[in-house]
N, C-alpha and C positions, 0 to 999 in steps of 0.2 A: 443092381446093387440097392440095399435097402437103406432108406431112411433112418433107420431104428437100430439099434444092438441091445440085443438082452445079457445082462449083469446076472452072476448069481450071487445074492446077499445072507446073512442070517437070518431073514427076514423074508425067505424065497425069492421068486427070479420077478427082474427091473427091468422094465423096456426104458429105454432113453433116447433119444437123437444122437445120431452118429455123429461123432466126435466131444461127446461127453467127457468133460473131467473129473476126479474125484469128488468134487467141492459139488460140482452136481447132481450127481451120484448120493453124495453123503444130506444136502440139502431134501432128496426123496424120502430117500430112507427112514431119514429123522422125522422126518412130517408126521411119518407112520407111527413112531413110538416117542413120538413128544419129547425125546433126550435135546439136547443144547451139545451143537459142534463140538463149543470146548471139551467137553467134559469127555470126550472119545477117543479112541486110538483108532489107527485104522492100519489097516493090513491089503495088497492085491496081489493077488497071488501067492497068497502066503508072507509077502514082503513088507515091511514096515514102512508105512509113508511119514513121514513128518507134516505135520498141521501147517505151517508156511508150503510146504509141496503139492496139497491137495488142488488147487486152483491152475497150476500147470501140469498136473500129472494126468496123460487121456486114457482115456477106458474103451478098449476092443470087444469085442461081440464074444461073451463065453468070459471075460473074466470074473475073477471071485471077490468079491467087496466084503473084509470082513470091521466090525464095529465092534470096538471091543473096549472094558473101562480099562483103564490105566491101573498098574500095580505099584505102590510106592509102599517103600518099607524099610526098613534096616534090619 
C-alpha cells in the first residue's frame, strides 16, 4: 500500500500523503497559483464542499480537486 495518492486538480495531478483532506489539498494547490483559500469554491468529484468541510473532508487516490471563484449575482 502506498504512502501517497495522486489528486487530479485544474492545475494537473497532486501527490499528497495518504489520508489528505481538502484543506491540504487546497493549501498545495494554492501555493502554486498564489490565490487565498477564501476567495475559492471548491468541488470533488464534481460535488460542492463548503469551506468549514474542507479540513474534515479526506481525499482518496484518483479524486478530482476542483477550485473554482465563486459566482454571486442577482
Amino acid at each position: 500500500m502506498s504512502d501517497l495518492i495522486t489528486i487530479h486538480s485544474d492545475h494537473g495531478p497532486v501527490q499528497l500523503p495518504a489520508g489528505s483532506t481538502l484543506a491540504t489539498a487546497l493549501t498545495h494547490i494554492l501555493s502554486l497559483t498564489g490565490q487565498d483559500a477564501h476567495g475559492v469554491a471548491t468541488a470533488v468529484n464534481g460535488v460542492f464542499v463548503p469551506r468549514a468541510s474542507r479540513a474534515s473532508h479526506p481525499l482518496a487516490d484518483g479524486d478530482a480537486v476542483l477550485c473554482f471563484s465563486p459566482i454571486t449575482g442577482g
